[in-house]
Backbone as CSV, one residue per row, in Angstrom:
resi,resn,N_x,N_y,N_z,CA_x,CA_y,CA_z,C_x,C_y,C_z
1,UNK,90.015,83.678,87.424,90.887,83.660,86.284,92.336,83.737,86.744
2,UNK,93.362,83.105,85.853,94.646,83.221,86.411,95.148,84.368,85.883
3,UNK,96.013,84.896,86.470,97.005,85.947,86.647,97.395,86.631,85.279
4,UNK,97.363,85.382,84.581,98.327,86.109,82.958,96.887,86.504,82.320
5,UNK,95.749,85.830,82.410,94.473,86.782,81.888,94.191,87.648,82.191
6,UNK,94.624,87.971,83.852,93.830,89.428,84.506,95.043,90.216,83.577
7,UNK,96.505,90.064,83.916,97.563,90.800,83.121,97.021,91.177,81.461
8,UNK,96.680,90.446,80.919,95.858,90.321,79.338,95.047,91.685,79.095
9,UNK,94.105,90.926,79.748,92.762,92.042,79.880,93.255,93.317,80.766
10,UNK,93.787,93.508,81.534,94.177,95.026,82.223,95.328,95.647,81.787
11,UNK,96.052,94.771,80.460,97.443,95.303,80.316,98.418,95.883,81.407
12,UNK,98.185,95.219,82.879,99.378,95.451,83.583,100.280,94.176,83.605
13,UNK,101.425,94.526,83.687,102.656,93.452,83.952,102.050,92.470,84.610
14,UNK,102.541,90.821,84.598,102.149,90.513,86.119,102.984,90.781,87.368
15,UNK,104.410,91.420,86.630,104.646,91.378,87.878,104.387,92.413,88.602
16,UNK,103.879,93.546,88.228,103.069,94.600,89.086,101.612,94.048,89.777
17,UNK,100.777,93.128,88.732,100.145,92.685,89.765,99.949,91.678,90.791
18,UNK,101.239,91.028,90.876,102.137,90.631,92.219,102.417,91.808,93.228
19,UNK,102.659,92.933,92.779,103.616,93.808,93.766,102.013,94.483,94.599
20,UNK,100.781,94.502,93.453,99.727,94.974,93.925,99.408,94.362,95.344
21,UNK,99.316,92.773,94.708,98.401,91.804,95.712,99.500,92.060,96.796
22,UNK,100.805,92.031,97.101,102.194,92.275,97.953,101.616,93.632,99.035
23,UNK,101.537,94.397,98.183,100.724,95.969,99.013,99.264,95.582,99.673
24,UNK,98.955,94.611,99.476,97.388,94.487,100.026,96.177,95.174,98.432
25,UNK,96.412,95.654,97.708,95.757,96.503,96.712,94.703,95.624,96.243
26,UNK,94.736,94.554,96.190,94.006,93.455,95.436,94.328,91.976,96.039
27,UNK,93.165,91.482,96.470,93.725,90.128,97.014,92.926,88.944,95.983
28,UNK,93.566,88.129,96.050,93.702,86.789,95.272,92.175,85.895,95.774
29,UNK,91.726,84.774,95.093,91.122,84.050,96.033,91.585,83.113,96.324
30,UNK,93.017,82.476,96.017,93.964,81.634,96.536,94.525,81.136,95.338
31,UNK,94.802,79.350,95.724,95.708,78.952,94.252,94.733,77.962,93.733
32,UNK,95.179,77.186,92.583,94.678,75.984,92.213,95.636,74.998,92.881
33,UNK,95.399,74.045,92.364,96.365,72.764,92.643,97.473,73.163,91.922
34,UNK,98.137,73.543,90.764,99.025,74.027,90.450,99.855,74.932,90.409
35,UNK,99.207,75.268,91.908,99.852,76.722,92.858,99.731,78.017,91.602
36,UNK,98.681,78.156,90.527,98.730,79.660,89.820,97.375,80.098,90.690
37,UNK,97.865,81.553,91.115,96.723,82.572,91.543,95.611,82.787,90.974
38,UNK,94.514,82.186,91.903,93.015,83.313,91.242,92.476,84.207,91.289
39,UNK,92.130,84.851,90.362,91.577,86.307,90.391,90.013,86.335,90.564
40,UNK,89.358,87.345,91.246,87.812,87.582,90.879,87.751,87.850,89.749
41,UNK,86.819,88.648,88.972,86.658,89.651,88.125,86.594,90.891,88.709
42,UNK,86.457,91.122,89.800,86.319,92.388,90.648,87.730,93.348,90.326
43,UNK,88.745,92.318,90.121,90.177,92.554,90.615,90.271,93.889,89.395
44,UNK,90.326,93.091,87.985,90.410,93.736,86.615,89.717,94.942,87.072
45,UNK,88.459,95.422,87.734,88.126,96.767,87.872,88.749,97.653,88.812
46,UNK,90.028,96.872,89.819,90.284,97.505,90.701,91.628,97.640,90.071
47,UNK,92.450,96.409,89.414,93.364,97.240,88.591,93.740,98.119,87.923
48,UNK,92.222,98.600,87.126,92.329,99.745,86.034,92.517,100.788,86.867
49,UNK,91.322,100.881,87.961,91.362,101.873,88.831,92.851,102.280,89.017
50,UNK,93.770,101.509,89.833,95.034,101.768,90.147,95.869,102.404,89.010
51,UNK,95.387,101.944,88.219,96.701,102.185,86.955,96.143,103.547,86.205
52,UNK,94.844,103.853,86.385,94.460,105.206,86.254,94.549,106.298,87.241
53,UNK,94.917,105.405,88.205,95.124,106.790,89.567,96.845,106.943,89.135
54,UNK,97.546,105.986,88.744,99.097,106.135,88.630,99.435,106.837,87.421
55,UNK,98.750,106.913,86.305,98.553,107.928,85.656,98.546,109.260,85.653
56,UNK,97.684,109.390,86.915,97.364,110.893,87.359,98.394,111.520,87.353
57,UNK,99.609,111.059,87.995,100.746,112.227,88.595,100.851,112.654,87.567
């Protein structure tokens, strides 16, 4: 899925989950032909994760 759906469904920015995939936190499975990023579905569970650990503080 591209980027603005994982953003959709996980309600994070995309551009945090740019800064994620940037940190190593979540990696992509590359581009399409129209150079937009793909996501697993794995990702959306590893996003929440993050954004519930950033919560914590």
């Amino acid at each position: 899925m591209k980027i603005g759906q994982v953003s959709k469904i996980t309600n994070i920015s995309v551009q945090t989950i740019r800064y994620c995939e940037s940190q190593k936190l979540i990696q992509s499975l590359g581009r399409t032909v129209g150079n937009f990023r793909i996501y697993e579905d794995q990702v959306i569970d590893q996003l929440k994760f993050i954004k519930h650990c950033l919560l914590l503080d």
